[in-house]
C-alpha positions as CSV (number, residue, x, y, z in Angstrom):
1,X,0.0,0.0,0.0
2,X,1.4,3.5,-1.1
3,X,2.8,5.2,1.9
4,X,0.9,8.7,0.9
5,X,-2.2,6.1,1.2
6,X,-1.2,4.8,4.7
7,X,-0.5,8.3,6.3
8,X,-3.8,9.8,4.7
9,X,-5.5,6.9,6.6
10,X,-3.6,8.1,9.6
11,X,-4.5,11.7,9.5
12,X,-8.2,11.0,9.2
13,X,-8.1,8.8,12.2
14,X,-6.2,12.0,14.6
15,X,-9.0,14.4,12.7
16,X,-11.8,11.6,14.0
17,X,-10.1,12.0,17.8
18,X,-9.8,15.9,17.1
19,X,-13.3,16.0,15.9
20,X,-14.6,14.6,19.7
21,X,-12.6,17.0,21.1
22,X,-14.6,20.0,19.0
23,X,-18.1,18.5,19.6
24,X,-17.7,17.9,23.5
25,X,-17.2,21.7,23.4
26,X,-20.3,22.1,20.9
27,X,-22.1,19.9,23.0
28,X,-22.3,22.5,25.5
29,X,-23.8,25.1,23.0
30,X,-26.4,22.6,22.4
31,X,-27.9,21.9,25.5
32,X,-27.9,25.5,26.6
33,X,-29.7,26.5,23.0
34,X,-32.3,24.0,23.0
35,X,-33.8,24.9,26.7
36,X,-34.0,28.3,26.6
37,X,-32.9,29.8,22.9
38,X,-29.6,30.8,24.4
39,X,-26.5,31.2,22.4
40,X,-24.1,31.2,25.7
41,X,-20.7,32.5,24.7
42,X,-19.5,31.9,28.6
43,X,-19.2,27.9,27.1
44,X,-15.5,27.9,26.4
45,X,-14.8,29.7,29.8
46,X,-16.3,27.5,31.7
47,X,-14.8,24.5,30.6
48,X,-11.6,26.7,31.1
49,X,-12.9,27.8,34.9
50,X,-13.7,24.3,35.2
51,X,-10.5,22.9,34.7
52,X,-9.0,25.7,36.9
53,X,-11.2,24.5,40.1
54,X,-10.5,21.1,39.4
55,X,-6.8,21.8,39.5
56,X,-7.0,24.2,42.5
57,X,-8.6,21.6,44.5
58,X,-6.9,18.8,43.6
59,X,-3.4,20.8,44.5
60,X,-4.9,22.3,47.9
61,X,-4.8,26.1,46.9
62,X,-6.2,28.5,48.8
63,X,-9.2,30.2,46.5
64,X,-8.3,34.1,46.2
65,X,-4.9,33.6,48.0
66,X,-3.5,36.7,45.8
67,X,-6.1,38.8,46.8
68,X,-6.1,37.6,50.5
69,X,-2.2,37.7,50.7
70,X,-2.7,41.4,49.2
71,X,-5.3,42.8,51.4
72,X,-4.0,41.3,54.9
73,X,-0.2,41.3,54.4
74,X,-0.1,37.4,54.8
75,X,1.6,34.7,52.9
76,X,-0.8,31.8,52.2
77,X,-1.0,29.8,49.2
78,X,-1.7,26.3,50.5
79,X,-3.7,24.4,52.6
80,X,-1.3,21.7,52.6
81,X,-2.9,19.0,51.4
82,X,-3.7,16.9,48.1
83,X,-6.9,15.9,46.9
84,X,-7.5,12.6,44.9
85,X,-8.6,13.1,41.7
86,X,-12.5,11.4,41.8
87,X,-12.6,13.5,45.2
88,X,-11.6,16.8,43.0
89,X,-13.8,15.6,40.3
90,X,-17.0,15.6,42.9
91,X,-16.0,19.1,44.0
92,X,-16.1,20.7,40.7
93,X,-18.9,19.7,39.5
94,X,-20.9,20.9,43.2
95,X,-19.0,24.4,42.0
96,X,-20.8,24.0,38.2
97,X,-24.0,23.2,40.1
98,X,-23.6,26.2,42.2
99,X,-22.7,28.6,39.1
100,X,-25.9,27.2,37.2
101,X,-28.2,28.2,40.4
102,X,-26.2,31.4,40.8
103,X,-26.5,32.5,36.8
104,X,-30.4,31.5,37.2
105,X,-30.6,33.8,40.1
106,X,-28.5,36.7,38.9
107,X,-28.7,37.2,35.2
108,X,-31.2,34.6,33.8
109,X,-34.7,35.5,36.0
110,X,-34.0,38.9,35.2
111,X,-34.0,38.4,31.5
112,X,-37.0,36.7,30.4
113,X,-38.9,37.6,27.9
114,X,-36.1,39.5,26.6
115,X,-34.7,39.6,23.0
116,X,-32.1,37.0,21.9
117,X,-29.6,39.7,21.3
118,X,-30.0,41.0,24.7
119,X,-29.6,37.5,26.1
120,X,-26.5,37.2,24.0
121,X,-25.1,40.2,25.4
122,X,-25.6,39.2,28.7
123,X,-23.4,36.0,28.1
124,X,-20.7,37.9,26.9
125,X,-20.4,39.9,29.9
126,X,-20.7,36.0,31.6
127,X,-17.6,35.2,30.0
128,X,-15.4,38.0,31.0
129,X,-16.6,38.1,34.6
130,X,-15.9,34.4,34.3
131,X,-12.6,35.1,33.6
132,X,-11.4,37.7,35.6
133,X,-13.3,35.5,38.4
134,X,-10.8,32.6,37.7
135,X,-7.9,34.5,37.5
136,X,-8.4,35.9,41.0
137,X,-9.2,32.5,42.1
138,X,-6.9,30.8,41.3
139,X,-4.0,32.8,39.5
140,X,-3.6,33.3,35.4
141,X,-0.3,30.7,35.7
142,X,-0.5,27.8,33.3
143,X,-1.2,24.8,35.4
144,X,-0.5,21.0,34.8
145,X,-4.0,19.2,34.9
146,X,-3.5,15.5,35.6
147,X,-6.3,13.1,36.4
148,X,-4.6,9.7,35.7
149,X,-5.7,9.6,32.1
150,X,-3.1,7.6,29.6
151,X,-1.7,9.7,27.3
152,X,1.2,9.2,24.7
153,X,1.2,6.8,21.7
154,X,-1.1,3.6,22.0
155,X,1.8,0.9,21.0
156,X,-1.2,-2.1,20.4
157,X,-2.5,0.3,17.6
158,X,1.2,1.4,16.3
159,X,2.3,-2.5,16.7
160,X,-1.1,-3.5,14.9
161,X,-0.7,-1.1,12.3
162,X,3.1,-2.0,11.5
163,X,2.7,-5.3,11.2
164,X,-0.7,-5.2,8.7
165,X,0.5,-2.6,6.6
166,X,4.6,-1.9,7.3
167,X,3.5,1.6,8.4
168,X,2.7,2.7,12.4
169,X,0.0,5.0,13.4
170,X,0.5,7.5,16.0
171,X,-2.9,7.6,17.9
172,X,-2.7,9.4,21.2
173,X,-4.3,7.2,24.3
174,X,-5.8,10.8,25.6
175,X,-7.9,11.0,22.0
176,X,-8.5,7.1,22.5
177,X,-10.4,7.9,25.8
178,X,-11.8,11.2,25.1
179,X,-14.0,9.3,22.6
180,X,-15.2,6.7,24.4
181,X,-15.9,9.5,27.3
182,X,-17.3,11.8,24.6
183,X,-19.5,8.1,23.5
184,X,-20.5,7.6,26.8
185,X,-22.1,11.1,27.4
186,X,-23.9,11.3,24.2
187,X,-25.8,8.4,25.0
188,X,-26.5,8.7,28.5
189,X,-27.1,12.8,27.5
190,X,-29.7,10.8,25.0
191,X,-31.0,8.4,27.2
192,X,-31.8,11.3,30.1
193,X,-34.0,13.3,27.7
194,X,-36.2,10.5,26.3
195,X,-36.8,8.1,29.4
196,X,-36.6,10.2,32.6
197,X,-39.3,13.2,33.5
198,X,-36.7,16.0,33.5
199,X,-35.3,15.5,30.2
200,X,-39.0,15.2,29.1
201,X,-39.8,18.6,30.8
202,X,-36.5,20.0,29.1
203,X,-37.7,18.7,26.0
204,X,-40.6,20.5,26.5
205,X,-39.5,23.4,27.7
206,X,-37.3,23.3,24.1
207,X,-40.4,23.1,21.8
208,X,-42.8,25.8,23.7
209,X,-41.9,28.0,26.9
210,X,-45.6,28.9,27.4
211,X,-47.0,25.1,26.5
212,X,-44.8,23.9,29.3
213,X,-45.4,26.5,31.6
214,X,-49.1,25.6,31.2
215,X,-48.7,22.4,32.7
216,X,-46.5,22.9,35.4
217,X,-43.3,22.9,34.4
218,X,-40.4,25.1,36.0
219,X,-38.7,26.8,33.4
220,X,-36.6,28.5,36.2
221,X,-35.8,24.6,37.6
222,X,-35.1,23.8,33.4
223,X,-32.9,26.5,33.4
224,X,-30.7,25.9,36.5
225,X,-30.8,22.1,35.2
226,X,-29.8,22.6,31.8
227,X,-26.9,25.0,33.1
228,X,-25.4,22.3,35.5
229,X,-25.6,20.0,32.7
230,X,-24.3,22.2,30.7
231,X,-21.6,23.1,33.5
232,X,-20.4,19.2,33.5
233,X,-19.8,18.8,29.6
234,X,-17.5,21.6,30.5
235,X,-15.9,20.3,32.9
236,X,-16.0,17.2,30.9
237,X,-14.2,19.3,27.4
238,X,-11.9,21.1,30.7
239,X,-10.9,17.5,31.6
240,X,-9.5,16.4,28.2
241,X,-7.9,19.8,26.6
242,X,-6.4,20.5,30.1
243,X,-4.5,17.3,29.8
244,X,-4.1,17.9,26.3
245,X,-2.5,21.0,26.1
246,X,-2.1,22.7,30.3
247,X,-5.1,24.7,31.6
248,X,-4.3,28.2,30.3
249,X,-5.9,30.9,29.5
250,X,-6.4,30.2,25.5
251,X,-8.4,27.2,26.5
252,X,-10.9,29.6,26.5
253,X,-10.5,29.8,22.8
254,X,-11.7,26.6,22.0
255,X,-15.5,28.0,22.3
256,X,-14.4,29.3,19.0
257,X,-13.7,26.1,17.2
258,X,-16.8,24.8,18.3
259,X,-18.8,27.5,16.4
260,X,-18.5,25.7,12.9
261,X,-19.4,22.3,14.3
262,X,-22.5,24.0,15.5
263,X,-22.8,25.7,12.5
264,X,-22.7,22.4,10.6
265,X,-24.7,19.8,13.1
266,X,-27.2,22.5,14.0
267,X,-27.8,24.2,17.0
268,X,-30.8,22.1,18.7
269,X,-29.2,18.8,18.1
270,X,-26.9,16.6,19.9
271,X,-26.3,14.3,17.3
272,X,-25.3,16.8,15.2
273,X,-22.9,18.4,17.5
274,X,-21.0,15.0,17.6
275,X,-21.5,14.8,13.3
276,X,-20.2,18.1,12.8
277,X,-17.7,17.5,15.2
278,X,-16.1,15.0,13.3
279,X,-16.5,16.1,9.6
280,X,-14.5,19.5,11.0
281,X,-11.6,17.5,12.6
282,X,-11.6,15.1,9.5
283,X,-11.8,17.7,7.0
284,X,-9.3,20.4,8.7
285,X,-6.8,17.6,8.6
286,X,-6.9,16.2,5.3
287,X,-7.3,19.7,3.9
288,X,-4.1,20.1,5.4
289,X,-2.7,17.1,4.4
290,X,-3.7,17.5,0.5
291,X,-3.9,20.9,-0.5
292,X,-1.8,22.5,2.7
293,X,1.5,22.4,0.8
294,X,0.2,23.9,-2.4
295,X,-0.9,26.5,-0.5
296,X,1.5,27.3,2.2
297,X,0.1,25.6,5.1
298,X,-2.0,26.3,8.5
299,X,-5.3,25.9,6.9
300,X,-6.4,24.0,9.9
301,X,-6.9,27.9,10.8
302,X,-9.4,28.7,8.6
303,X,-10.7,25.3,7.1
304,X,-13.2,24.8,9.5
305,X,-14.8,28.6,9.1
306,X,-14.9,28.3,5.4
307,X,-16.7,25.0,5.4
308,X,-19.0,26.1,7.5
309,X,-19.8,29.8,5.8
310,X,-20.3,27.6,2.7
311,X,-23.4,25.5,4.6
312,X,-24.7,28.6,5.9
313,X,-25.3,29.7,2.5
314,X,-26.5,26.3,1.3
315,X,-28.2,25.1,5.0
316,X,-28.1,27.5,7.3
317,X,-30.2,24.9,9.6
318,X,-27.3,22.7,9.4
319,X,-27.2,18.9,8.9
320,X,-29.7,17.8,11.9
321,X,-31.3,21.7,12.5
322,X,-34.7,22.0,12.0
323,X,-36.0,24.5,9.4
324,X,-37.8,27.1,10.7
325,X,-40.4,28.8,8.3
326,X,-42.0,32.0,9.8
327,X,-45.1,33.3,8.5
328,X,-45.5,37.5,8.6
């Protein structure tokens, strides 16, 4: 087999592992945008807020110590212990939990029946205050995130590889688990909204705000719940490109990759977040890979915002969105 063949074959798998990576993100987007119309900027920084907790906790630092240390002439950084990393785990997501109840109760009830725009605004100032929040808390240094997940090249799949086709693949263990992961919360993210009563309400809640007020439903409950859920994918997306790449302030960024997949799945499904998520890691790569060098390289840049200009012109729904027809 051509070696050009064998390392095509090879880029499309990394662009398949990338391609979770993107629609956990997008995933996020998703939830928030089907229960209550709300396209929430603040995604990417609360996977990276996220990762900063879990990394705070797990190391023992004390929360604000910069500020504390400033205010009252003391030296304290440490509590001087280590949390495991399951223990850590548990504690972010109680801190998600507590965000979604605190941006129901701060911004959210304040906003209903507001435009989308407005809404949208609102988000954006989410995001920043986010920010700044996380770099008081816990100090704007990149940290090392490390929550025993493998990571390196899988040698059964390079040893496999060699010996079919003469030819290695690198496939990282970290991408290996982030799709099974990414798998696993699809389906149970799946299972919640068609066989339990809150995913039924949220589902509701998704086709009509009045229709499921009218029969009892909490839309301020939906809201809080969708959040949290919404505020564990994070933490989920926080997990992965924290070990991937450090938690950093440019993980942040990573909200804006996932704005093509969304682009090309459609915002209301989760299906499609996963879809698009893959045709944009696929795609970017193999881009790269073919026409990258007749070009100049780093289209993995700009690939992904192309493509999904192109289906916005073509389907702006997406591949799973519903079409909306208004009649005025």
């Amino acid at each position: 087999m051509p070696d050009q063949l064998l390392f095509a074959m090879e880029v499309t798998l990394n662009g398949l592992m990338a391609g979770v990576m993107y629609a956990l993100v997008a995933l996020g987007f998703v939830l928030i945008f089907k229960a209550s119309g709300i396209f929430n900027y603040a995604q990417g920084v609360m996977a990276l807020f996220a990762a900063m907790t879990l990394v705070g906790l797990q190391d023992g630092q004390v929360p604000f110590s910069h500020l504390i240390n400033a205010i009252f002439g003391t030296d304290v950084h440490h509590f001087g212990w280590h949390l495991p990393a399951f223990v850590a785990i548990i504690g972010t997501v109680l801190v998600m939990v507590a965000f979604a109840w605190a941006v129901n109760q701060l911004i959210l009830k304040h906003l209903v029946n507001q435009e989308p725009i407005i809404l949208f605004m609102a988000t954006i100032g989410l995001a920043y205050f986010l920010e700044g929040l996380g770099d008081m808390m816990w100090g704007s240094d990149i940290k090392k995130l490390d929550v025993g997940l493998p990571q390196g090249i899988n040698l059964g799949i390079d040893e496999t590889t060699f010996n079919w086709f003469g030819y290695g693949f690198f496939i990282d263990n970290l991408d290996i688990v982030a799709t099974v992961i990414a798998a696993l919360l699809v389906t149970g993210l799946v299972l919640f909204s068609q066989y339990t009563k809150q995913g039924r309400a949220l589902r509701a809640v998704a086709d009509d705000h009045q229709a499921a007020l009218s029969v009892g439903i909490s839309l301020r409950f939906i809201w809080v719940l969708v959040w949290a859920i919404a505020g564990f994918v994070a933490l989920v997306a926080g997990i992965m490109w924290g070990t991937k790449s450090g938690v950093q302030f440019s993980l942040s960024l990573i909200a804006l990759k996932a704005l093509p997949v969304l682009m090309l799945g459609g915002f209301t499904s989760i299906p499609g977040a996963i879809v698009g998520g893959l045709i944009i890691g696929v795609g970017e790569k193999l881009f790269e890979f073919l026409i990258g060098p007749l070009v100049g390289g780093a289209t993995e840049n700009w690939f992904a915002y192309v493509l999904a200009l192109v289906f916005l012109v073509f389907r702006p729904q997406g591949l799973f969105g519903e079409k909306i027809i208004e009649r005025v």
